[in-house]
C-alpha positions in Angstrom: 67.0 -81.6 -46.4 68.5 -78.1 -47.2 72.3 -77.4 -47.1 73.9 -75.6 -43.8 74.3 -71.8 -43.9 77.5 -70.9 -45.1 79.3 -67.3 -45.4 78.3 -67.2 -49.5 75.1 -69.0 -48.7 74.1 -67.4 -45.5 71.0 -68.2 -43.5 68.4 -65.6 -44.5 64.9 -66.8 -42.9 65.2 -63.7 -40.4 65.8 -61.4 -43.3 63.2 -62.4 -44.9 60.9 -61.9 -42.3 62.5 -58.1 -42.0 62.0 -57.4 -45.3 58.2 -58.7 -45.1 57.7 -56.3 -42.1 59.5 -53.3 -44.3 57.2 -53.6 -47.7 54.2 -54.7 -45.8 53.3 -58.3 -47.7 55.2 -61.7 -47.5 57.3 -62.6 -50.7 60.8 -65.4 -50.3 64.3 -63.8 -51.2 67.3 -64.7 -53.0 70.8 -63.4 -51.3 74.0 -63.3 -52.8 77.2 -62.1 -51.5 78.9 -59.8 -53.7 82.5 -58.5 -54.0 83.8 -54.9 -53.1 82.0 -52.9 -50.2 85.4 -51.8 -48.8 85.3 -52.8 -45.2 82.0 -53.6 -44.9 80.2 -57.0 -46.7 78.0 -56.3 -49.1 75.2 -58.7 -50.8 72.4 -59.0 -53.6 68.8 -58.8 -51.9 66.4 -60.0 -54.7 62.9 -60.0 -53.7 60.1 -60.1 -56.5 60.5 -57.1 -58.2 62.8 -55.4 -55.9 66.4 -55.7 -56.2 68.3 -54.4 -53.2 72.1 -54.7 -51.6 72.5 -55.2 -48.3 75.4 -53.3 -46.8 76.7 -55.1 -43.6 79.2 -54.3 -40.8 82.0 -56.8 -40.7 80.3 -59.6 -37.6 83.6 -59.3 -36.3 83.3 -55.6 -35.4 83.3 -53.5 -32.6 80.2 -52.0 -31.0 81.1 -48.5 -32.7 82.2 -50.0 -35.9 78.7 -51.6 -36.4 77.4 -48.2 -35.9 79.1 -46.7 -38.5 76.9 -49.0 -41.1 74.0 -46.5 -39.4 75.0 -43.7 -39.1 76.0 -43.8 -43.1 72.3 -44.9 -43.9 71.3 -42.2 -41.8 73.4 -39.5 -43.7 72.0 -41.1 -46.9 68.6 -41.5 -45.4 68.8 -37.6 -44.9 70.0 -36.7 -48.9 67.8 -39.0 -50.2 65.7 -36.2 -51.9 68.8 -34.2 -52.7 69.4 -33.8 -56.6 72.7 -36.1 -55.5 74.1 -39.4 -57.2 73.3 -42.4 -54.3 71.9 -45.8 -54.4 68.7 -45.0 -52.4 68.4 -46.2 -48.7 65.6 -48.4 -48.1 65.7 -49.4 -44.2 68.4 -50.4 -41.5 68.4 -52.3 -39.2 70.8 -52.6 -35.8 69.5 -56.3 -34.6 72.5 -58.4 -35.4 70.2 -61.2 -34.8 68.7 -60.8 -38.1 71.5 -61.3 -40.3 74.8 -61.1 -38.2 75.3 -57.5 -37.2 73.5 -54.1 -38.1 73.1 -53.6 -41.8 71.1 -51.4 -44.4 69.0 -52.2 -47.2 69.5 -49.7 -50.6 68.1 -49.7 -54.1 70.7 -51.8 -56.3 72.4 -49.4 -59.4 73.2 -50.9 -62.5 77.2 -50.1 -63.1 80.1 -50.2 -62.5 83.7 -48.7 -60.6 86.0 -47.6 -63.2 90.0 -48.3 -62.5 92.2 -48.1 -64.9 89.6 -50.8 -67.1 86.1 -49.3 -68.3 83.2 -51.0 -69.4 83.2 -53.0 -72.7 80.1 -50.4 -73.6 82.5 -48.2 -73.7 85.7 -49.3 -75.8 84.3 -47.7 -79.5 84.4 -44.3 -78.4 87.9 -44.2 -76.3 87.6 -40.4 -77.0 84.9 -40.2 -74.5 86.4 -41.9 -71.8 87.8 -38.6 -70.6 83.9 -37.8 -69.6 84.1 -40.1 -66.8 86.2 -37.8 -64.5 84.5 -34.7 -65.6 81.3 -36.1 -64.5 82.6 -37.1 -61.5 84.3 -33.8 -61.1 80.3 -32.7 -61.5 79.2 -35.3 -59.1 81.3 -34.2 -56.3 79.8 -30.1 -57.2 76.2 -31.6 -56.4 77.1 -33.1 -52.8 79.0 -30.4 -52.0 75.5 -27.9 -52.6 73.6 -30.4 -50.2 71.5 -28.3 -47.7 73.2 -30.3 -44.8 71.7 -28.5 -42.2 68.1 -28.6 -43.5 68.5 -31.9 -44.2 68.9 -32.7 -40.7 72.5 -33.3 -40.2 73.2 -30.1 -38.3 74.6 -32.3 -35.1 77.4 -33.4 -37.3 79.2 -29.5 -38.0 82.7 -28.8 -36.3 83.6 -25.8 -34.6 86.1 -23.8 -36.3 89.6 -25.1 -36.8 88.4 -28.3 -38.6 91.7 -28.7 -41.0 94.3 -27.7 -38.1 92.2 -30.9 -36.5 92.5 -33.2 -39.2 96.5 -32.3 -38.9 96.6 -33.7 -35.5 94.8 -36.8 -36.5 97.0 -37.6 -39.0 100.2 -37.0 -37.1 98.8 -39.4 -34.3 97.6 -41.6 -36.3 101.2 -42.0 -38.2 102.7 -42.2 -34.7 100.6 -45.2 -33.8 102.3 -47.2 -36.2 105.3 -47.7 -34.1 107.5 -47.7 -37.5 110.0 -45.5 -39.6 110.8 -42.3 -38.8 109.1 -40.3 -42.0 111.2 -36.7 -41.2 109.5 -35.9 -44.6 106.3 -36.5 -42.7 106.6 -34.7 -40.2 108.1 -31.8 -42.5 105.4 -31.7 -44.6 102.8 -31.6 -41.5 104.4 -28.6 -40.4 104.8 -26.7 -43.5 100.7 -27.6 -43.3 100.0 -26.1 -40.2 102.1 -23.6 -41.0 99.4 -22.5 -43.6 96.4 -23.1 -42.8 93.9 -21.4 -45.0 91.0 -19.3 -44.6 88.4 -22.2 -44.0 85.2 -23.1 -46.7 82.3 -22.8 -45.4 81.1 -26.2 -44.2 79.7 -28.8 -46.6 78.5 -32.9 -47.0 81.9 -34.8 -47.6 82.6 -37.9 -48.9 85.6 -38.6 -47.4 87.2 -41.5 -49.7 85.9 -39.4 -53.1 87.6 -41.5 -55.9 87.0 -43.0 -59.4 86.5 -46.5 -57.8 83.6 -45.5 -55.0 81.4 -44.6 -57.7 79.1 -46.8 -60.3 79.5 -45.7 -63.8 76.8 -46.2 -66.5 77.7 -49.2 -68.5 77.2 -47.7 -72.0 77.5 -44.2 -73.7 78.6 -41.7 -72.3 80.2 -42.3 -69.6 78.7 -41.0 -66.6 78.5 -41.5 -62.7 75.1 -43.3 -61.9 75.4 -43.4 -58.1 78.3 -42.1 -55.6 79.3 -45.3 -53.4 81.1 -46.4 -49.8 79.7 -43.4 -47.5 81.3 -45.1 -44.1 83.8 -41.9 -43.9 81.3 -39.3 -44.6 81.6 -36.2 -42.9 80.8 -32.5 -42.3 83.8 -30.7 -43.6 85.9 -29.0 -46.1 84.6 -30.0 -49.5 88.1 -29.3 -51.1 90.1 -32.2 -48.9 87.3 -34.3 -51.4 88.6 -32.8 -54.5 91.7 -33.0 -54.0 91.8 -36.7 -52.6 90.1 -37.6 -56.0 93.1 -35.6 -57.9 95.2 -38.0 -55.9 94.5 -41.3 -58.4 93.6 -39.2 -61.0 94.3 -40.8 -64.2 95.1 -37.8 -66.5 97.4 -35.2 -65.9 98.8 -34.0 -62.4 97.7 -37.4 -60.6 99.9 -39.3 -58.5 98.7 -42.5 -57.7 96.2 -43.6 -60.2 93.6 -46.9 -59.8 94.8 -49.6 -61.6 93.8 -53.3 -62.2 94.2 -56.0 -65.1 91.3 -56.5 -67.4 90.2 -55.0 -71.1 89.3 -52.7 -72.5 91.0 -49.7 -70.9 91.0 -46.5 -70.0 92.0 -44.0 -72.9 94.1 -41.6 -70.6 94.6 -39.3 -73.7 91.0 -37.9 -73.4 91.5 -37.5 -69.6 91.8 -33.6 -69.0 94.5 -32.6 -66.3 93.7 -32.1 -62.7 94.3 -28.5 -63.5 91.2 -28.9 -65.6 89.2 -30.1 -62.8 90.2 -28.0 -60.6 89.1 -25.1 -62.8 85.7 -27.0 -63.5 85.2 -27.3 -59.6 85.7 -23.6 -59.1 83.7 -22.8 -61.6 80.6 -24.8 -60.9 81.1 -24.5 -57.1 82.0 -21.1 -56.6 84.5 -21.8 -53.9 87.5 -20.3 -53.5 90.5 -22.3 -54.7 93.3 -19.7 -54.0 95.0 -21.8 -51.6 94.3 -25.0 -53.7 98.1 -26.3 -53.5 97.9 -26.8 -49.5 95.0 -29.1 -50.2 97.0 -31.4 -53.1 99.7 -31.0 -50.5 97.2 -32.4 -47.9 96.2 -35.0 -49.6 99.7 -36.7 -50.7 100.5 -36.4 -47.5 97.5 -38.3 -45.9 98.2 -40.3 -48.7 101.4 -41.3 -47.6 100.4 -41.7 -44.0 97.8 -44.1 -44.7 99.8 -46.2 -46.8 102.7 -46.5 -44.2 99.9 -48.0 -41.9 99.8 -51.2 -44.2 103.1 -51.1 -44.7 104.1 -51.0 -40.9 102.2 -54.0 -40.0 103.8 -55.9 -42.7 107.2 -54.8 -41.5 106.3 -56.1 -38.5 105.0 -59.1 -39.6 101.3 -58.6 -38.7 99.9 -58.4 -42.5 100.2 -61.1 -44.9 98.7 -59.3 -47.6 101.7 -59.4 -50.4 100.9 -55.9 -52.2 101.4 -54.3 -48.7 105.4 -54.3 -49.1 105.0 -52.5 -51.9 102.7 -49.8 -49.5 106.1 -48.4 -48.3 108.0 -46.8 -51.8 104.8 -46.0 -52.8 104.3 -44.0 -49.0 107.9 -42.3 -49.8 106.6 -41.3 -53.1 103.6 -39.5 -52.2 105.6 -37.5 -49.5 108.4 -36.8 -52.0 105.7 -35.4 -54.4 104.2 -33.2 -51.4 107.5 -32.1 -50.7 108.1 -30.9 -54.8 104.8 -28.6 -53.8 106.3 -27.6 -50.5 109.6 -26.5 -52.1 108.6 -25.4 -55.1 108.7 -21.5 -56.3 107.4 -18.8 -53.3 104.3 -18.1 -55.5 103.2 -21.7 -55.1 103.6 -21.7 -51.2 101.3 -18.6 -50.5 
């Protein structure tokens, strides 16, 4: 008699059979849910040869939270020929019948997120370590470059006045909390609309670009194998991307860098500064980063505004999650550090 389904064990005879109908022959699977995925489940599709992940929407989600799970394989579906760093898309599917909710199948990369720990492959060269945020500087170049348009994603452009926008959303989206008062907040937001720059042309964003949302090569040299977690992507201003991964940069000029336990670690000496980067980005990109400070402001300030979300519901009780206390000093930190920018010397603030 075979066991019950369970959430780690889940029942996957429908799966099967929608995998059999995708490659066209009839072979058994072997699922296993894995950890990460950010708010979506994520699990190990082996079958024969083929070794997948299956990318689900949380079975608890609204109707246009399931969506998002498709709409992201149809972004990657579109760059799939792209000279960009992705796990592959293989199919979707939007019959939550089949395994719970709507999911999509892609090609499963061999690596790993890098925190502040790196793979063991890499501990005898720590002097190399630095590589890993160059190439991911690089990465970041290449979906920036994507054709969006050609590639069929011209329904998802803004009209002008995309960043002015983004202020707005922001500003509501703190005021939804219901909690402290943030003047710093609210000081910084205007200082942003304030000075809006001269908007880039249009490009394929991220929109969560960081160290841990991409799979590293497990040996020498360190290098980004696959770009990860596409559920915020976007049509937008490539720079909000670059400067959201300067955010937990580990090396010089970050503010709030990823961190867990475990060995070996990252050598932070071979790290160049965000400076660096930023000169790297320009360089390879050819945009123009003359108004680069408003977009590190930016960023520490959605920063902060994010963070007070967690914090807020544990204020009032809502979150049980023990790390969210800490959300708030580290929300007043990142709005202290926009507000060093803000106030800084008049050359800075043009």
């Amino acid at each position: 008699m075979s066991a019950a389904p369970t959430p780690e064990a889940p029942d996957t005879t429908a799966l099967a059979a929608f995998c059999d109908g995708v490659v066209g022959d009839h072979l058994p699977i072997e699922v296993v849910r894995m950890r990460g995925g950010g708010s979506c489940e994520v699990f190990s599709v082996d079958r024969g040869d083929a070794r997948w992940v299956l990318r689900r929407a949380p079975r608890r989600a609204n109707t246009s939270r399931a969506h998002d799970v498709l709409r992201e394989f149809r972004i990657l579906d579109a760059i799939k020929d792209e000279p960009v760093r992705i796990a592959r898309p293989v199919a979707a599917c939007d019959d939550p019948d089949v395994f719970g909710s709507a999911f999509y199948l892609m090609e499963r990369i061999d690596g790993v997120p890098v925190r502040m720990n790196v793979p063991e492959g890499w501990a005898a060269a720590p002097e190399t370590h630095g590589q890993a945020t160059v190439d991911l500087c690089d990465a970041l170049v290449e979906i920036g470059a994507v054709d969006w348009q050609a590639c069929g994603l011209g329904d998802m452009g803004h009209e002008p006045g995309y960043l002015g926008r983004q202020i707005d959303r922001w500003l509501s989206q703190l005021a939804s909390y219901d909690g402290r008062e943030l003047p710093a907040a609210h000081e910084v937001g205007e200082w942003l609309r304030e000075r809006l720059p001269t908007e880039q042309p249009q490009a394929l964003c991220h929109g969560d670009y960081k160290l841990d949302n991409a799979l590293f090569s497990l040996d020498l040299p360190p290098r980004v194998l696959a770009v990860v977690d596409w559920e915020m992507a976007s049509i937008g201003d490539p720079l909000v991307d670059l400067c959201w991964m300067l955010v937990f940069h580990p090396g010089e000029g970050g503010l709030s860098p990823l961190g867990v336990s475990g060995e070996p670690r990252l050598d932070t000496s071979s790290v160049p500064s965000c400076d660096e980067i930023v000169a790297r980005y320009g360089e390879r990109s050819g945009r123009d980063l003359s108004a680069i400070d408003w977009y590190h402001v930016f960023a520490r300030w959605k920063l902060g505004i994010v963070l007070e979300g967690s914090f807020a519901k544990w204020q009032k009780g809502l979150s049980d999650n023990p790390m969210h206390e800490y959300f708030g000093p580290q929300t007043d930190k990142a709005l202290a550090n926009a507000l060093d920018i803000v106030r800084g010397p008049a050359e800075r603030r043009q």
